[in-house]
C-alpha positions in Angstrom: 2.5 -1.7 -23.3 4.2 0.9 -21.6 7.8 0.8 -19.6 7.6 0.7 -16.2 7.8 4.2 -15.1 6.7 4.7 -11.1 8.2 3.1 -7.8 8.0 0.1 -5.7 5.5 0.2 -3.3 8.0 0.2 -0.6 5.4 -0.4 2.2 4.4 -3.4 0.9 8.1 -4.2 0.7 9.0 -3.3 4.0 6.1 -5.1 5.6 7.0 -8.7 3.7 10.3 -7.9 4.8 9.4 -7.4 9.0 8.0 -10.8 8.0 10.8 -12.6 6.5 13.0 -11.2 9.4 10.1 -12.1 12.2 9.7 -15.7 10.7 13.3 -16.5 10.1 14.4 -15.4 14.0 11.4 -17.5 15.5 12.2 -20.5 13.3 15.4 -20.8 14.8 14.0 -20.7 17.9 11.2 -23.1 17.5 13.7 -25.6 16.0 17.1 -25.6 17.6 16.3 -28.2 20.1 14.5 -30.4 17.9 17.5 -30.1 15.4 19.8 -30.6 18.2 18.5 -34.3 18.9 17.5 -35.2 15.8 20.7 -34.1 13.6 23.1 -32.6 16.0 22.8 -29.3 14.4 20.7 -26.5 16.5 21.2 -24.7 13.0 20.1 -27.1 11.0 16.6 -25.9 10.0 17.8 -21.7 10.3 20.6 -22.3 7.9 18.0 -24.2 5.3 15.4 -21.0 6.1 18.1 -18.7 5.0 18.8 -20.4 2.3 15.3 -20.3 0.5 14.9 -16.8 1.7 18.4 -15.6 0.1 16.7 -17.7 -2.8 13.6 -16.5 -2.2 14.6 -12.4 -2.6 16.5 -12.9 -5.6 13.3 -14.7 -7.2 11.6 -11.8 -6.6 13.7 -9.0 -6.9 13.7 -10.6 -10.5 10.1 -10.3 -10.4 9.9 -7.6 -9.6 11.9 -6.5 -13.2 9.6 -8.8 -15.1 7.3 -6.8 -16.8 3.8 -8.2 -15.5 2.1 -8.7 -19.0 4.6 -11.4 -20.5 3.9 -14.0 -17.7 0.9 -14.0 -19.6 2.6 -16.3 -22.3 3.7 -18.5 -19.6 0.3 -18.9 -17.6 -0.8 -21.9 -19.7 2.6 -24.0 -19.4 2.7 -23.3 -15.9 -0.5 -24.4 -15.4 -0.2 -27.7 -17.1 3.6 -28.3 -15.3 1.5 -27.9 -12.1 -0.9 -30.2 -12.7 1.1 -32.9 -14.0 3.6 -32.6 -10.8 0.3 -32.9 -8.8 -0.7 -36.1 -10.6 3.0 -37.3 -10.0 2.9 -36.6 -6.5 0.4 -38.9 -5.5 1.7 -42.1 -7.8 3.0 -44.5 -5.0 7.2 -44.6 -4.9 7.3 -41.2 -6.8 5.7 -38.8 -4.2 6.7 -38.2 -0.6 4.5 -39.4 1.9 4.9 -37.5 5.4 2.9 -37.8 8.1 0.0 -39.5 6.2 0.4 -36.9 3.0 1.6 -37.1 0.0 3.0 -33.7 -0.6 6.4 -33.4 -2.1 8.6 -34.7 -5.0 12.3 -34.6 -4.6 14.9 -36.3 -2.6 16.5 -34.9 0.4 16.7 -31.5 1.1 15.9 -30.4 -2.4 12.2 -31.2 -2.5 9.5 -29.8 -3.9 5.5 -29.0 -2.8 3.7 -29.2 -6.2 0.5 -27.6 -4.4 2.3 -24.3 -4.1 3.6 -24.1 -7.5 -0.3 -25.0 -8.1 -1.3 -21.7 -6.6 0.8 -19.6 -8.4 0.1 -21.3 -12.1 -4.0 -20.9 -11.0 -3.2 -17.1 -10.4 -1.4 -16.6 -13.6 -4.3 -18.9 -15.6 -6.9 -17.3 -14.3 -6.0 -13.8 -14.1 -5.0 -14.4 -17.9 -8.5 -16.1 -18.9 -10.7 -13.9 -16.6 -9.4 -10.9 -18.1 -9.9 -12.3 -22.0 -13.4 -13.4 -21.4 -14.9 -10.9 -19.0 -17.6 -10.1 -21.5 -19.0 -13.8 -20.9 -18.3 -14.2 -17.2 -22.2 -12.9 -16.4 -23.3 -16.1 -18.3 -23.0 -19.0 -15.9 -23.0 -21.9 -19.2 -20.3 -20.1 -21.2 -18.4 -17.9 -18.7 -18.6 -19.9 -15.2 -18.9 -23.4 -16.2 -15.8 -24.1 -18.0 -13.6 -21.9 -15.9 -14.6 -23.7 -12.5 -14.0 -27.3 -14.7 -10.9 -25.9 -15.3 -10.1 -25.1 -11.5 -12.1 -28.2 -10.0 -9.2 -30.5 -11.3 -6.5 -29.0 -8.9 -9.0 -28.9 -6.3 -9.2 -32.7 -6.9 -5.9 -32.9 -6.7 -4.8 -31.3 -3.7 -7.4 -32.4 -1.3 -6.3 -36.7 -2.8 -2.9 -35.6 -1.2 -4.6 -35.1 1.4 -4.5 -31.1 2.0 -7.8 -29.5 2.9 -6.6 -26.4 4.2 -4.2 -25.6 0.7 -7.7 -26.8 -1.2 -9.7 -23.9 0.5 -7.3 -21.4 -0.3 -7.1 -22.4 -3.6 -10.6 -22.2 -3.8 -11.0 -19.1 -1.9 -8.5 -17.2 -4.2 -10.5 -18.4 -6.9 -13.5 -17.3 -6.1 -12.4 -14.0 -5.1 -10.7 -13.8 -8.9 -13.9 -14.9 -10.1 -16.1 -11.9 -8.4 -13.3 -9.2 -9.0 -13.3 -10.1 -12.4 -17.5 -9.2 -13.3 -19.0 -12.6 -12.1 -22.7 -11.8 -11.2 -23.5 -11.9 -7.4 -26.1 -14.7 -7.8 -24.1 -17.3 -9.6 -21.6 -16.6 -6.3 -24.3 -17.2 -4.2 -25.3 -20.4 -6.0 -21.7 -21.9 -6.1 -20.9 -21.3 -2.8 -24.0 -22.9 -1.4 -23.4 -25.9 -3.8 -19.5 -26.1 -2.4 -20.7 -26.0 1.1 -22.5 -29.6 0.5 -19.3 -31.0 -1.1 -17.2 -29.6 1.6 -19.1 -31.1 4.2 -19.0 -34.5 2.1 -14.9 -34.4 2.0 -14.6 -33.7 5.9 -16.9 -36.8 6.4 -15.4 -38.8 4.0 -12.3 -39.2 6.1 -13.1 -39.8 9.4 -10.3 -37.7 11.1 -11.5 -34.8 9.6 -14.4 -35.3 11.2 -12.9 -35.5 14.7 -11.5 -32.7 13.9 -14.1 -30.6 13.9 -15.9 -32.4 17.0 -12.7 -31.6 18.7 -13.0 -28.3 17.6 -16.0 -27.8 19.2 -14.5 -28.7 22.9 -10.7 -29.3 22.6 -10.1 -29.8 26.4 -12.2 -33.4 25.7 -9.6 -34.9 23.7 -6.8 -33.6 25.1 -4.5 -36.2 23.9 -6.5 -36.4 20.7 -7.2 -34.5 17.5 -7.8 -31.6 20.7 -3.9 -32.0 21.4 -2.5 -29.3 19.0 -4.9 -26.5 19.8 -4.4 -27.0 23.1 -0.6 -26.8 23.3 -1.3 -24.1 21.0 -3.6 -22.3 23.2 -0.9 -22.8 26.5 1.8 -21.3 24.0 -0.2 -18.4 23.3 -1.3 -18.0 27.1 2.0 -18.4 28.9 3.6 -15.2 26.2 1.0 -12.9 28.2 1.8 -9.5 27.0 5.3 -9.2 26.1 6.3 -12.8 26.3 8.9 -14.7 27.7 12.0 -14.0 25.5 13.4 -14.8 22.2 15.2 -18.2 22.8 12.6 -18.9 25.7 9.9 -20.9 24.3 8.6 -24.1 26.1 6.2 -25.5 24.1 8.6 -25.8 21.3 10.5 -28.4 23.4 8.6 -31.1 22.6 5.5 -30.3 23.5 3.8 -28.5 20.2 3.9 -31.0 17.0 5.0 -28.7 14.1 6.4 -25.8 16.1 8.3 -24.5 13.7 6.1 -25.1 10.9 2.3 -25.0 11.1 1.7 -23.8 14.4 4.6 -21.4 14.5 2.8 -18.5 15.2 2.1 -20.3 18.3 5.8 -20.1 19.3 5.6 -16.3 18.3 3.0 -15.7 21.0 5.1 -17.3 23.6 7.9 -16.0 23.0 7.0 -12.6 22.0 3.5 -11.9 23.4 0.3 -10.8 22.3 3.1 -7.4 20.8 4.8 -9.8 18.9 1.1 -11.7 17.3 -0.1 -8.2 17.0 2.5 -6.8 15.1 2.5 -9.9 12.8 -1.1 -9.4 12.2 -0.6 -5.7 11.4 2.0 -6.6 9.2 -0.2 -9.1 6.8 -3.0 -6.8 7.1 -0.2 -3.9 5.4 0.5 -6.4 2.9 -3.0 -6.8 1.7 -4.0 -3.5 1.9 -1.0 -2.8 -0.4 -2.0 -5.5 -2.5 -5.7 -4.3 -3.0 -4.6 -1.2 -3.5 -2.7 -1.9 -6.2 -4.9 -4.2 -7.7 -7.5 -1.1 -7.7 -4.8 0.8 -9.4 -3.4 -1.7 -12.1 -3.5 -0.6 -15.4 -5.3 -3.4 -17.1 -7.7 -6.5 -15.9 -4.8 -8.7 -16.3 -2.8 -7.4 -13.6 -5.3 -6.3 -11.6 -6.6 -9.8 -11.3 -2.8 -10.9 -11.0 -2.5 -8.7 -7.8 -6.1 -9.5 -6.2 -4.8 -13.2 -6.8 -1.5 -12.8 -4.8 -2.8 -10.6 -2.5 -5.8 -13.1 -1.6 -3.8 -16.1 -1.6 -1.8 -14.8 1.1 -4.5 -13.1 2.9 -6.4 -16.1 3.2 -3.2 -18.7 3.9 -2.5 -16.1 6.6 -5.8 -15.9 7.5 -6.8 -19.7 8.3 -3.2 -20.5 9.7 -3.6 -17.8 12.6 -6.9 -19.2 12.8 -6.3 -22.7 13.7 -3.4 -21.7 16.1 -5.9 -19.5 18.0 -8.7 -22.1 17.9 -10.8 -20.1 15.8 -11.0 -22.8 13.3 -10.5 -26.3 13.0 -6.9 -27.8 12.4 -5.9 -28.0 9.4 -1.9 -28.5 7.6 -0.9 -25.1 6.4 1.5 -22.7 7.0 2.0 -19.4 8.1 3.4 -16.9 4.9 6.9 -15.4 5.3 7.0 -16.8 8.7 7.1 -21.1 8.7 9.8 -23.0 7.6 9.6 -24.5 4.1 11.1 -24.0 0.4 8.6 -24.1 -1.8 5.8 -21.9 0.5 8.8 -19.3 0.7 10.5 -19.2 -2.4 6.7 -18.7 -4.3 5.1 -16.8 -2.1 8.2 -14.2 -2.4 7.8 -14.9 -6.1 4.5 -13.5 -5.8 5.4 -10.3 -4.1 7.8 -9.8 -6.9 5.0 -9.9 -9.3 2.9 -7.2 -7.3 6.0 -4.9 -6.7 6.4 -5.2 -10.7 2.8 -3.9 -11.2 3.0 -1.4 -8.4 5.6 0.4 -10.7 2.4 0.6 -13.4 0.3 2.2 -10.4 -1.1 5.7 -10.9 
């Protein structure tokens, strides 16, 4: 394998960048007042954001250096660490339960989401078997049927925590790997038509799922509800107008939006910086999958070009259903908003990531 011989793609770093710096201003302003009362410390949450993003860039400015082709030696360990800390997470006294879910291992501030080193070992595992076997993938027995066994165990996984919204993009990245990587158009058809069924069994299986998307359908019904969120969302988004109301101005964050600096913080970015602010956000991710694609197209080999379609996809799609929720085009569901929310893990691996597709940008014709 050749040395690494071209640039970054700078554009692609830039954009995660105007991220980073977006996400880390509004989390400080869609947490001070919470920190305030509950720890005395308006800084309390911005000085933890910084920290995991300092961490966060040095992760993947090493990346970055990494040459692309020896994480495939590592795809298989990281795979199995994942899914054992995923098993762990949900044996009772071991895992953290918040709000319901068991999500996190750790204690105190130094706790970790096993669901999002999950995504990254499925990217590396995947984009390392795809690319071995793409000669059997138009078989659905021996090319289709043992890789989706392999990827239905963290599916199981996450959604027992329970996570719905980290399952499906899992499962979206996935199946995006799968087609890039020669599966024919017909077994697609066929397994997405059989996941719709199962999909529609998990949401009924627990019953506030199911209110969720009845709520969905008419928010302003259950307005103190499952309809809550979306509409404090919606009165976030509508009271920015245009240019918003100011950085350090939001109103909704003062109590009245549950996870305002977390899930729905793109709702705080609305208020506070208008439909400018949203829109430059949403030009931003849609720069940072283009860049990804395109390099992807480029890659030198079907290793990293799977590699890059997975990174690229998972964040496109994370992106893609958190924006989503907060506008009411879909129904709630817990995840957050890349480069933007506050949180460790999400942060520290999704930078990770970028490293990786920086590394095989410098491969890129």
């Amino acid at each position: 394998m050749e040395k690494q011989t071209g640039h970054f793609d700078y554009l692609l770093l830039f954009s995660v960048l105007g991220l980073l710096a977006i996400g880390t201003v509004v989390v400080f302003s869609a947490s001070a007042s919470i920190a305030y009362h509950t720890v005395g410390n308006p800084y309390y949450y911005l000085e933890r954001q910084i920290m995991w993003a300092i961490l966060g860039l040095i992760v993947m400015a090493i990346a970055s250096r990494y040459d692309y082709w020896r994480y495939q030696k590592w795809a298989l360990p990281l795979f199995i660490i994942a899914v054992v800390l995923l098993g762990l997470v949900l044996v009772p006294h071991v895992g953290i339960s918040i709000n319901g879910s068991r999500r996190w291992l750790g204690a105190g501030p130094l706790q970790l989401q096993p669901s999002e080193l999950a995504k990254i070992g499925m990217i590396f595992l995947f984009a390392r078997l795809f690319s071995l076997h793409q000669d059997q993938l138009s078989d659905f027995w021996r090319g289709i049927v043992p890789h989706l066994a392999i990827a239905v165990v963290v599916f199981a996984l996450v959604i027992l925590e329970p996570d719905l919204g980290t399952t499906l993009a899992i499962a979206g990245t996935f199946f995006v790997m799968l087609f890039v990587a020669g599966a024919r158009k017909r077994h697609m058809g066929f397994l997405l038509g059989s996941g719709l069924p199962v999909l529609g069994a998990v949401i009924a299986f627990e019953p506030y799922r199911l209110q969720r998307i009845v709520a969905f359908t008419d928010p302003w019904k259950h307005p103190l509800g499952e309809g809550f969120h979306t509409i404090q969302a919606l009165l976030a988004l509508g009271s920015g107008g245009v240019l918003g109301l100011g950085l350090g101005y939001t109103r909704q964050a003062l109590g009245f939006l549950p996870e305002s600096f977390t899930d729905f913080i793109f709702a705080v970015l609305g208020e506070e910086l208008g439909l400018v602010g949203t829109l430059t956000v949403v030009i931003l991710f849609m720069l940072v999958a283009w860049r990804g694609y395109r390099i992807a197209m480029r890659a030198p080999d079907a290793f990293a070009s799977l590699l890059a379609t997975g990174f690229t996809t998972m964040i496109a799609i994370q992106a893609a259903i958190n924006m989503g929720v907060v506008t009411a085009t879909l129904p709630v569901t817990g995840i957050t908003l890349p480069f933007i929310s506050y949180g460790g893990s999400s942060l520290v691996l999704s930078l990770a990531g970028v490293g990786v597709l920086l590394n095989i940008s410098r491969h890129t014709s």
